[in-house]
N, C-alpha and C positions, 0 to 999 in steps of 0.2 A: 591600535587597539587589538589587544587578544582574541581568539576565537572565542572563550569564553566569557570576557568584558562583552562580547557581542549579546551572545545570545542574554546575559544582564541586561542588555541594555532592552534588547528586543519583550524581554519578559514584563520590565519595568514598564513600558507603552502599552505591552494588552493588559496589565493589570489595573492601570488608567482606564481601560475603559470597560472592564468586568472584572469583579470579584470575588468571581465565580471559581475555586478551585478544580478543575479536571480530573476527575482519576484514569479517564479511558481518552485517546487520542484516536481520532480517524483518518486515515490518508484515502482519497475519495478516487479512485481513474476512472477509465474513457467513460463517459456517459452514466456515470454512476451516482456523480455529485447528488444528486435528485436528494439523496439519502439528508443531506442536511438540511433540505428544508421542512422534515419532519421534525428540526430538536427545538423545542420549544424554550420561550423566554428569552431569545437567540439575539446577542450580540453577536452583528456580525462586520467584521475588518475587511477591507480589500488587501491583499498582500501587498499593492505598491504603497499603501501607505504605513506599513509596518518595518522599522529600521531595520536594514540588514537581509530584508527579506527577499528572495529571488519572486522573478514574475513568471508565472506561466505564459508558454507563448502557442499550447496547442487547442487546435477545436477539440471543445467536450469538456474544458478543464475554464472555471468559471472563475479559478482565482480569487478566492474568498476564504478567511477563518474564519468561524463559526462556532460560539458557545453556549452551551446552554444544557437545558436536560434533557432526553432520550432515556424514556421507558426509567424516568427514575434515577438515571444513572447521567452526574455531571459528566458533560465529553467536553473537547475539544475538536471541530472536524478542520481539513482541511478541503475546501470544494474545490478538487482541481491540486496537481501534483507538479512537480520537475523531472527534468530528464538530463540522464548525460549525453543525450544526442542533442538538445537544447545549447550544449556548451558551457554548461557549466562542468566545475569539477564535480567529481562524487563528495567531496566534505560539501562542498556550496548546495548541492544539492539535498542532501539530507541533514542542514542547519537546522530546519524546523522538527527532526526526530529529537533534539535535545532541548528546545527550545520548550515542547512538549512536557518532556522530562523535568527540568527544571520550571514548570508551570503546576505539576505536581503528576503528574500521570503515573501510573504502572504499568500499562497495560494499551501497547498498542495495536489497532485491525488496521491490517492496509489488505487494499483492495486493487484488483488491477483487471481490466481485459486481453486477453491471453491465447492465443492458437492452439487447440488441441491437437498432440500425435498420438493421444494414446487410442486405437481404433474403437476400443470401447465406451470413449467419450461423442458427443455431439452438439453442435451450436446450440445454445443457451444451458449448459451444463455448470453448474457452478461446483468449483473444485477448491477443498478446503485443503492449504498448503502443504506437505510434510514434509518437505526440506526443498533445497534449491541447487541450485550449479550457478556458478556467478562465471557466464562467459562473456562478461563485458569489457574483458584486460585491463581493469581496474578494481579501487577498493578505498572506499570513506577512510579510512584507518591509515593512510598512506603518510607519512612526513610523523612530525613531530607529536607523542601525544599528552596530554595534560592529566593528568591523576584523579583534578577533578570532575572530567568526561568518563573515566573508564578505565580499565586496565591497558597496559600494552599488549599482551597479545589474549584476547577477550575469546571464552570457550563459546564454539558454537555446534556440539554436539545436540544440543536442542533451541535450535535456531528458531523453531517454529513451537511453541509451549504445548507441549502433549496433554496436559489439564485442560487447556483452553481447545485442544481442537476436540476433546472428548466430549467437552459441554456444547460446542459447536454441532457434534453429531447427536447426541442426544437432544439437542432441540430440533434441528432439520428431522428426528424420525417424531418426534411429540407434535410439530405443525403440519406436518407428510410433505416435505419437501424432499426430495431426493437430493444427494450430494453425492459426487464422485472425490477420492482422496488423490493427490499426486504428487511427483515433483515438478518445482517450475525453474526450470533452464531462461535466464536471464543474458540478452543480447545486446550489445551499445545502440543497434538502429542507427538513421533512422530507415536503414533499407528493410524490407522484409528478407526473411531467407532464402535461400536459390534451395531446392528439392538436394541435392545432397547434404547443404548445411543443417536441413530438417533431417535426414537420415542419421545423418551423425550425430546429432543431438538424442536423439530417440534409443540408438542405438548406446549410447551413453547412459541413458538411464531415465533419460526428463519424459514427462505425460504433456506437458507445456510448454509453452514460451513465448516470452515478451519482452516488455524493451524498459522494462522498473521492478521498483520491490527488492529486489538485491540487496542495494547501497543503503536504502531505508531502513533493513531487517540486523544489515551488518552494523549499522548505527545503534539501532533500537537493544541489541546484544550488548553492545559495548558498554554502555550508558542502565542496562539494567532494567530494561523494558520487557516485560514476558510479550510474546508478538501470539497474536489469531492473524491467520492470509487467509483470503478469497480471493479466486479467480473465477473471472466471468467469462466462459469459453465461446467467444462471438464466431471463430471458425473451424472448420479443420487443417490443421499444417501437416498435411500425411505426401513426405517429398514425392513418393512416388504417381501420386494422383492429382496434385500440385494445380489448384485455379489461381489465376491472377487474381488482385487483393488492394480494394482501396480502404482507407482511416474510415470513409465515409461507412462501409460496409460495416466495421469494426465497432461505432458507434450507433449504428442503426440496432444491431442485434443486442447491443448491450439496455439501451433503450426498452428493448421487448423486455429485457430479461430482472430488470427495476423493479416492479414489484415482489418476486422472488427473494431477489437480494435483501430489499427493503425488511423483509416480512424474518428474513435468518437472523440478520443483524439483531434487528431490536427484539427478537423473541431468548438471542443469546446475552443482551444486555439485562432483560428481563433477569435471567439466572445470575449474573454474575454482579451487578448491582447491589 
């Protein structure tokens, strides 16, 4: 079976069990999921029962699709994400960016928790994407590619939809939520980084980084997805002042920072809806 006979097949089973068209896709990380159990009228799938679909295996990540309305606007969420530190490949991994796509979406937000370097940043800061650095030594796009996925070599001059992140800020200043803007430096994991690999990163150009969002965004590109990113900054990654770092911490501050989140999201589906 083709990559694309897949994700047919995989669309053909959620449309079995909602048929509900999606225009907006949600990819959910650490401690964020929260957000889908706001969408209302909500069918909702566990991922091991949907064909072809990978299973999360991290705490925080609930493993669940999830449809329905939010502020109006049909979505698709994922509760819970993959990774290439998981073991899967990058196409395996961001299967469900297309699956999205071909369920009808335009328009993806993915979300992640993130280590801030930029010194101006601080734990629960949430930072709306403007481009990335993919140092993961991989790429979704790798091997063979299909015509009906995407181009072969897909522009990503506006990786992150400059319309989407302007309606993003103009809602964060209409609710008075503060947002910081940045780029996010993407890592395989699943170690944290040693204090020069943070230096070097920074010194590169990245406000952030974490260990997704990348593969997801290079998918979402290829496939014709305009993308909105947030990042939930649960610490600081500043190498030279460097605290040891557990998942637990990571999810604990994203947790805090849920309402926040909650409140940008749906006030930017409000506009764009």
């Amino acid at each position: 079976m083709t990559f694309v006979q897949k994700i047919e097949e995989t669309v053909t089973y959620i449309r079995s069990k909602s048929n509900l068209t999606p225009r907006v896709g949600l990819i959910l990380g650490s401690g964020l999921g929260v957000l889908a159990d706001e969408i209302e009228n909500a069918t909702i799938i566990d991922f091991g029962d949907i064909p072809n679909f990978p299973v999360s295996t991290v705490e925080g990540h609930a493993g669940k699709l999830v449809i329905g309305m939010l502020e109006g606007c049909p979505v698709v969420a994922m509760q819970g994400r993959f990774h290439f530190y998981e073991g899967y490949t990058q196409k395996e991994l961001t299967f469900p960016v297309y699956g999205m796509k071909f369920l009808g979406c335009d328009t993806l937000i993915v979300t992640n928790a993130c280590g801030g370097m930029n010194r101006n940043f601080q734990p629960g800061d949430l930072m709306l994407i403007a481009d990335h650095i993919n140092f993961t030594g991989s790429n979704p796009l790798i091997g063979a590619n299909d015509p009906k996925l995407g181009p072969r070599f897909p522009d990503m001059s506006q990786a992150y939809n400059r319309e989407l992140i302007a309606i993003a800020e103009r809602t964060a200043v209409k609710i008075g939520i503060k947002v910081q803007k940045g780029v996010y430096a993407a890592i395989s994991g699943p170690a944290y980084c040693t204090p020069s690999e943070l230096i070097m990163l920074r010194n590169l150009g990245a406000d952030a980084v974490g260990m997704s969002t990348v593969p997801e965004v290079i998918a979402a590109n290829h496939t014709g997805l305009k993308v909105l990113g947030i990042s939930c900054v649960t610490d600081m990654a500043i190498g030279e002042e460097l605290e040891p770092l557990t998942h637990e911490q990571v999810v604990e501050v994203a947790n805090r920072t849920r309402p926040k989140f909650i409140t940008l999201v749906k006030g930017f589906l409000s506009e764009v809806r």
